[in-house]
VOGU-3710 file (C-alpha; in Angstrom, 3 decimals, decimal comma):
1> xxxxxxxxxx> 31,088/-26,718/-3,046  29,418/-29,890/-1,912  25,908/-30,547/-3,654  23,343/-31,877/-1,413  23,413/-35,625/-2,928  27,444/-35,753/-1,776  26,492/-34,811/1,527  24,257/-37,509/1,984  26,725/-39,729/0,475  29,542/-38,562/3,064
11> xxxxxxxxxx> 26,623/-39,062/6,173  25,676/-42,524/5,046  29,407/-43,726/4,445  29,971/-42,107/8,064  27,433/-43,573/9,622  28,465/-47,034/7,412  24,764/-47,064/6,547  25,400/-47,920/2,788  24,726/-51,502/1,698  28,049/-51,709/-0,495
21> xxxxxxxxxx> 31,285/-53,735/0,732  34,773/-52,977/-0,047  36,492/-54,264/-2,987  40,235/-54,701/-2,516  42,174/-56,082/-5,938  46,145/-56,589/-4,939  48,613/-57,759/-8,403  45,586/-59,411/-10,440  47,294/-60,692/-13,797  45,352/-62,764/-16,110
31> xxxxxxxxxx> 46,197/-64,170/-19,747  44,099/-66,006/-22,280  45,840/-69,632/-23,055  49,286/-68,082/-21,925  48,881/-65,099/-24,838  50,326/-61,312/-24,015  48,402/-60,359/-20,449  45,512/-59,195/-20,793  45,454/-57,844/-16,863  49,107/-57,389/-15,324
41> xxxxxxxxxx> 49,642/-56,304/-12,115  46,396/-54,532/-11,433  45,713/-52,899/-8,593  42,132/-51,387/-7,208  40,781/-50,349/-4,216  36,930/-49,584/-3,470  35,520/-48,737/-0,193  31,801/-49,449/0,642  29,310/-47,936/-1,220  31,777/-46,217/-3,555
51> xxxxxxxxxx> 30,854/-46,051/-7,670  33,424/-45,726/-10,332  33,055/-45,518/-13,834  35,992/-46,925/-15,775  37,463/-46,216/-19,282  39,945/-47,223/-21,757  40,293/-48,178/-25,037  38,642/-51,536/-26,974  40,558/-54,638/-25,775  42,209/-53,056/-22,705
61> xxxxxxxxxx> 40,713/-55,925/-20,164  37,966/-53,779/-18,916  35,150/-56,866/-19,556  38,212/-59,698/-18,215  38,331/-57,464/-15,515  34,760/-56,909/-14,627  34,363/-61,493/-15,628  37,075/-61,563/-12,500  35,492/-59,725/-10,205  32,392/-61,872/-10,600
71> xxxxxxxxxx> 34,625/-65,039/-10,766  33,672/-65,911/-14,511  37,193/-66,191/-14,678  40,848/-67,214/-12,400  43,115/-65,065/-12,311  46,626/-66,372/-13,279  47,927/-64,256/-10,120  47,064/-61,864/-7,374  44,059/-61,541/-4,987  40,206/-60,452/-5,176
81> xxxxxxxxxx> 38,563/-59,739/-1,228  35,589/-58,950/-0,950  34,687/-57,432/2,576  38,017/-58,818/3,255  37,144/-62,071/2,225  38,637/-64,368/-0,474  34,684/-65,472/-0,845  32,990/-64,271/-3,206  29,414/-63,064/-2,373  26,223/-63,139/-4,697
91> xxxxxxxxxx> 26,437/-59,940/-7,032  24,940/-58,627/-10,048  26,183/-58,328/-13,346  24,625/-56,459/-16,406  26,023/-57,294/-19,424  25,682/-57,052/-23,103  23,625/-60,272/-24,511  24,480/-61,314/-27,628  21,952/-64,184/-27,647  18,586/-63,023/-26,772
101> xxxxxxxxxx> 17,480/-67,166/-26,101  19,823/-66,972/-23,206  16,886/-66,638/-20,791  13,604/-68,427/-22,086  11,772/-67,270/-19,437  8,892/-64,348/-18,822  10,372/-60,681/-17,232  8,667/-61,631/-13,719  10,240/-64,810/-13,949  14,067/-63,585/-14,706
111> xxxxxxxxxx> 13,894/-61,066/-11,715  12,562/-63,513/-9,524  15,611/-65,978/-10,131  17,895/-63,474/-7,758  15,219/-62,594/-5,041  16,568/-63,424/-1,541  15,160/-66,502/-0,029  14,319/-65,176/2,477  11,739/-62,162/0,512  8,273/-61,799/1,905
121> xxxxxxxxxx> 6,701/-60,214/-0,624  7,984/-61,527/-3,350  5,325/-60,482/-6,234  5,611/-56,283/-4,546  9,602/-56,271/-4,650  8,903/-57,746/-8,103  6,668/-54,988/-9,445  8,622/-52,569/-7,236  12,044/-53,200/-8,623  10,456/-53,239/-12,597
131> xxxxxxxxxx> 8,589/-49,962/-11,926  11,490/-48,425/-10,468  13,073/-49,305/-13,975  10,188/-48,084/-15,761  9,121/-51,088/-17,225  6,499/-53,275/-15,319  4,536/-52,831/-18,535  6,583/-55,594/-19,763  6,324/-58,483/-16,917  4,356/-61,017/-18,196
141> xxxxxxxxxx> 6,749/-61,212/-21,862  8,939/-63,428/-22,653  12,584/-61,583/-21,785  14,029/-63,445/-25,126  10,712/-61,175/-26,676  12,060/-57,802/-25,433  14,543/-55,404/-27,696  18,170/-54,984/-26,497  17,244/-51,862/-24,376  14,031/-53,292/-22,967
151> xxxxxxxxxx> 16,109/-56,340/-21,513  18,816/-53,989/-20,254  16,137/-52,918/-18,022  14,645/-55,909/-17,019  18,442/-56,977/-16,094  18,825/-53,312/-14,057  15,561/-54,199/-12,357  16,971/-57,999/-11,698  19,767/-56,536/-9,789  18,004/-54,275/-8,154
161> xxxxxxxxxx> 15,736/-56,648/-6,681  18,520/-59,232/-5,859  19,747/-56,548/-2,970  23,493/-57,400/-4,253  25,955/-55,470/-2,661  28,543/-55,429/-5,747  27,010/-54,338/-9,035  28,733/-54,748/-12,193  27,835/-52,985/-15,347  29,537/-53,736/-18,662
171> xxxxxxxxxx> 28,424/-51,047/-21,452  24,839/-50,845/-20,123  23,613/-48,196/-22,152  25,273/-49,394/-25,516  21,466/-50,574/-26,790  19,529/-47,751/-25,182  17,750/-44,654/-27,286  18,522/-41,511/-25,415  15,994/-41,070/-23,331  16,189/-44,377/-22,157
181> xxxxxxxxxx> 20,395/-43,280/-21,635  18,958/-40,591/-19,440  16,594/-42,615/-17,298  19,097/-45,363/-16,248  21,427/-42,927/-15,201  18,412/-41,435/-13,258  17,947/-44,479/-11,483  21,876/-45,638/-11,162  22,500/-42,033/-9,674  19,777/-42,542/-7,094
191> xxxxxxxxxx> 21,309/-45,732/-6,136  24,434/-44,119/-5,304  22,859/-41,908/-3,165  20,025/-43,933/-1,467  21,453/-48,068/-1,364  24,744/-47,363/-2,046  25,966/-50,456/-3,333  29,389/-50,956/-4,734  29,135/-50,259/-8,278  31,734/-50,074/-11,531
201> xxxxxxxxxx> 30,442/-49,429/-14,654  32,673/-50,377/-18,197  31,458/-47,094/-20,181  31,890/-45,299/-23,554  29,200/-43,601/-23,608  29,589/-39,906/-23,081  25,979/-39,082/-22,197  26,259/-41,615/-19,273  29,510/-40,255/-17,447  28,257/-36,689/-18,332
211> xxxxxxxxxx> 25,417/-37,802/-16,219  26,782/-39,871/-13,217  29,283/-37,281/-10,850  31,288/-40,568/-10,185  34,455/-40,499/-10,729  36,349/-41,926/-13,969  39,234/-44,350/-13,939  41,377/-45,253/-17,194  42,686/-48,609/-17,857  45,586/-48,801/-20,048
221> xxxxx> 47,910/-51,755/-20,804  46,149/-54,045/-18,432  45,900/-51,454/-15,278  43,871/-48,981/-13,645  45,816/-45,613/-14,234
//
């Protein structure tokens, strides 16, 4: 049986109310300095608003795939639309930090680098994007300040308040205590139900995909099974 939350899902998508665009991926092969590919062939299809989580083993491509998507890297071969398009929009993109100096700026100040131009409000989608997050306690630090999970926020929050249509997520929960696990898959589920932008998520964690009724894909020797 349907739960109410996929209902909604199904009404928005008719109605084409969600915020997401369609990812279309056609033969995308990529090698690093001409080594063994690392993507071959890879083919994926996402329709607006649509969420996937996707698995697969250490060193399978699933972060060279996700660094494509967001143009970080060029492909050797194949395609990437977006929307149809070969241009690529603005989109965010959590990932793990190994350097916590990479943003020597305060919490207010990193999530209002992606506001629109265009914003209004500015300081309320600010504070409403960090509360949403659960951590608006925290705006006036310094982000290079905050522990791994407290920035993971912050960066959830950033995306959030950038209104990006394509959200990537590489291992987002990997520095996050449990009950901080729990709450961003709170706030990720809403998302799919409410904004409905495009999302994939790179996961291990169990608790996560336990959480999220998305469904899982599997890469495995450089494609999506």
């Amino acid at each position: 049986d349907m739960d109410q939350d996929e209902a909604y899902r199904l009404l928005r998508k008719k109605a084409d109310l969600t915020s997401g665009l369609s990812l279309r991926i056609d033969s995308l092969s990529f090698s690093y300095s001409g080594e063994k590919k690392i993507i071959d062939s890879l083919n994926l299809y996402l329709e607006k608003g649509d969420a996937v989580i996707l698995e697969g083993d250490n060193g399978c491509g699933k972060t060279t795939l996700l660094r494509l998507i967001a143009g970080l890297e060029k492909p050797d071969s194949g395609t990437i639309e977006y929307d149809g398009s070969l241009q690529r929009p603005s989109m965010g993109y959590i990932r793990q930090f190994t350097r916590a100096q990479d943003f020597p700026f305060s919490v207010r100040e990193v999530v209002a680098l992606t506001l629109p131009k265009d914003t209004e409000d500015r300081q309320g989608e600010i504070e409403l994007a960090l509360r949403r997050c659960g951590v608006y306690h925290l705006v006036d630090r310094a982000f290079f300040s905050l522990s791994g999970g407290e920035m993971a926020k912050v960066n959830l929050a950033r995306c959030l308040a950038s209104k990006a249509r394509l959200l990537l997520f590489d291992e987002p929960v990997a520095s996050l205590d449990k009950a901080s696990r729990i709450a961003f898959a709170s706030i990720m589920a809403s998302l799919s139900v409410t904004e409905m932008p495009t999302m994939i998520i790179v996961n291990h964690d169990r608790l996560l995909t336990q959480a999220l009724p998305w469904p899982v894909r599997r890469m495995e020797g450089g494609r999506i099974a």
